[in-house]
N, C-alpha and C positions, 0 to 999 in steps of 0.2 A: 504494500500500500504506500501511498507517495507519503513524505516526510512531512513532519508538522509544523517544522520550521525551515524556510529555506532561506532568508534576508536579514538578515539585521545588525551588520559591522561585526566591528574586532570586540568582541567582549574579554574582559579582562577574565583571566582562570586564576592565575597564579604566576608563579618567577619559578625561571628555570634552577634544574636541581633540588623542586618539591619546595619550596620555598612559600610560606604561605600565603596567601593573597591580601593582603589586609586593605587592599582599596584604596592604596597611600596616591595622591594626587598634588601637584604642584601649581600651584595659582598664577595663571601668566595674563596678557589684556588680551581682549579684540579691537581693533580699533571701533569707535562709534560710528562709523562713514560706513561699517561695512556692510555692502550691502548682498555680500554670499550669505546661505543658509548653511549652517555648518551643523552637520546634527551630533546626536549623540552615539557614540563607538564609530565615530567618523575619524581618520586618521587627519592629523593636523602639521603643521608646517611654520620653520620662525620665519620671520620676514624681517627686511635691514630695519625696516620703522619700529622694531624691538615688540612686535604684537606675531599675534601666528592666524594664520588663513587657515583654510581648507587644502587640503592636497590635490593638485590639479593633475597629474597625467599618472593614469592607473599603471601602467607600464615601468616607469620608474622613472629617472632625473636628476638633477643636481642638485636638488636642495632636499637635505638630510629630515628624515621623519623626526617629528619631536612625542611621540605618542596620540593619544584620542582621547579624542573628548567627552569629558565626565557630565559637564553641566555650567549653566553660567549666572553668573547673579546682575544686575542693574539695576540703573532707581530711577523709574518711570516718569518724566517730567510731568506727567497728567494728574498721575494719582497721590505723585511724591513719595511713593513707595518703594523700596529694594522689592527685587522681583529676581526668586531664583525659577529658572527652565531647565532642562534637560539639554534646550538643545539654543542654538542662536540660530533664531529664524530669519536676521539681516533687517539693517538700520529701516528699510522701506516696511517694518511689517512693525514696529513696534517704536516708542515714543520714551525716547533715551535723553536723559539730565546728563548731558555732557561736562558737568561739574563734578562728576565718580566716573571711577574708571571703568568697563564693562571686563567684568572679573570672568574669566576661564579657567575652569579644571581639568588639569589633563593627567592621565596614566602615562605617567614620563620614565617610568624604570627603564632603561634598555635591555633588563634582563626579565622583563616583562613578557609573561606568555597570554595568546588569546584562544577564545572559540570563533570561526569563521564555519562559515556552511556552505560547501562547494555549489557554484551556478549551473551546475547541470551532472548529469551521471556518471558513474566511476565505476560504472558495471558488475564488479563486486570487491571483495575485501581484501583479494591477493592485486588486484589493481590497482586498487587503494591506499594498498599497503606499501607499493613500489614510487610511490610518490613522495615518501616519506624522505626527508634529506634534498628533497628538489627545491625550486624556487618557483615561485607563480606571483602574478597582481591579481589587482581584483579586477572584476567586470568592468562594462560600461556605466554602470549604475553607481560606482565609488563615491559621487558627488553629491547623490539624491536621498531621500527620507520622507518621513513619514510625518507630518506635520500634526497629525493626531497621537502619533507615540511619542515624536521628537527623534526617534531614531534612525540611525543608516539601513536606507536599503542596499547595502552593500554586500559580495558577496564574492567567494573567491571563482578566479577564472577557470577552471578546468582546463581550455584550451591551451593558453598561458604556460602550461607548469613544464620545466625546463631545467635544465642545470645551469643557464643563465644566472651570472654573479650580483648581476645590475637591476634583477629583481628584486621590488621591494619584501615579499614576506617569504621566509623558510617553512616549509612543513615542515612539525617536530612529531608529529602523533596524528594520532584518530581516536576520539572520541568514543566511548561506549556511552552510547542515549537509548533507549527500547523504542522512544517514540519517534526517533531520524537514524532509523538502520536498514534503511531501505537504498543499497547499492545503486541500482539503477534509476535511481530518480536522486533530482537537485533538493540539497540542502541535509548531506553527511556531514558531521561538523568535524572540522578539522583542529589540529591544535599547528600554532605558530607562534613566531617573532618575528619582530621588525630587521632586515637584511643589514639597512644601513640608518642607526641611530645617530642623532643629535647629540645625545649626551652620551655615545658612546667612543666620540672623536676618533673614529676612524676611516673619516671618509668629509673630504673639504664640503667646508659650507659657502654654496655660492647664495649671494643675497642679492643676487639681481634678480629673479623671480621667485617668488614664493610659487606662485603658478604653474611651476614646473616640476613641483615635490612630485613623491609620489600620489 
């Protein structure tokens, strides 16, 4: 039967070497101007103006992953309220006191592991299993979300998965779920890391496009 989950970003599991999750997040800005939607389990990106975008090319790029996004706080010039989201729906959807800074929490361990749900079938579990140690992006859908969850419809590539270095996520594992163990159909959930970290300074930060992250 098809899987019950097949969309929803990088969820945070745990840190590599069983390491336990504790959910730890690091507070960085969005600028107020911006007018991307950046959801939540969306992978995030610094930019030279010292705030972080959305991750613009699923493929991979020169500007080093900074982790994803938790949630964001702001204080509503309307209501005069702090207002936390899930996710940053962008400056055209909401009414920002540009007097506080728009607060983002991101899962920044570089030794950060995720769940991801692969975009389409993997036929079964020795197929699935030989992906393990490879590299993939994700879909076309990397940038998109769910405005009623806040979350990424994000989702790994199948197609994608390669020994390629310059890919942004590694398989580490596969999942045991009861309710998404259905090999040939989309959304196995996979377990990964981010290839090339920000905070893991192994790989130049170019800061002429955030837009070109992963």
């Amino acid at each position: 039967m098809p899987n019950a989950t097949t969309a929803y970003g990088l969820r945070p599991i745990g840190l590599v070497g069983s390491g336990a999750n504790t959910t730890g997040v690091t507070q960085y800005e969005i600028a107020s101007n911006n007018t991307n939607a950046i959801y939540q389990y969306g992978i995030v990106v610094p930019t030279a103006a010292g705030t972080i975008d959305y991750a613009g090319d699923t493929a991979g790029g020169t500007t080093q992953a900074l982790g994803v996004l938790m949630g964001v706080e702001y204080v509503d010039s309307v209501r005069k309220q702090t207002v936390w989201l899930n996710y940053w729906p962008g400056s055209g959807s909401v009414s920002v006191n540009t007097n506080f800074p728009v607060k983002a929490y991101v899962a920044d361990d570089p030794n950060q592991l995720f769940r991801v749900a692969s975009d389409a079938s993997l036929t079964n579990r020795t197929t699935a299993l030989a992906t393990v140690f490879a590299n993939a992006s994700l879909g076309t859908s990397a940038r998109t979300g769910s405005t009623n969850t806040g979350s990424s419809n994000s989702a790994l590539s199948v197609s994608s998965v390669a020994v390629t270095a310059t890919l942004p996520l590694r398989i580490v594992g596969i999942m045991d779920d009861a309710a998404n163990n259905d090999f040939a159909a989309a959304g196995i959930p996979l377990i990964v890391r981010l290839n090339a970290h920000f905070n893991a300074g192994s790989r130049r930060f170019d800061t002429t496009a955030a837009s070109t992250g992963i």
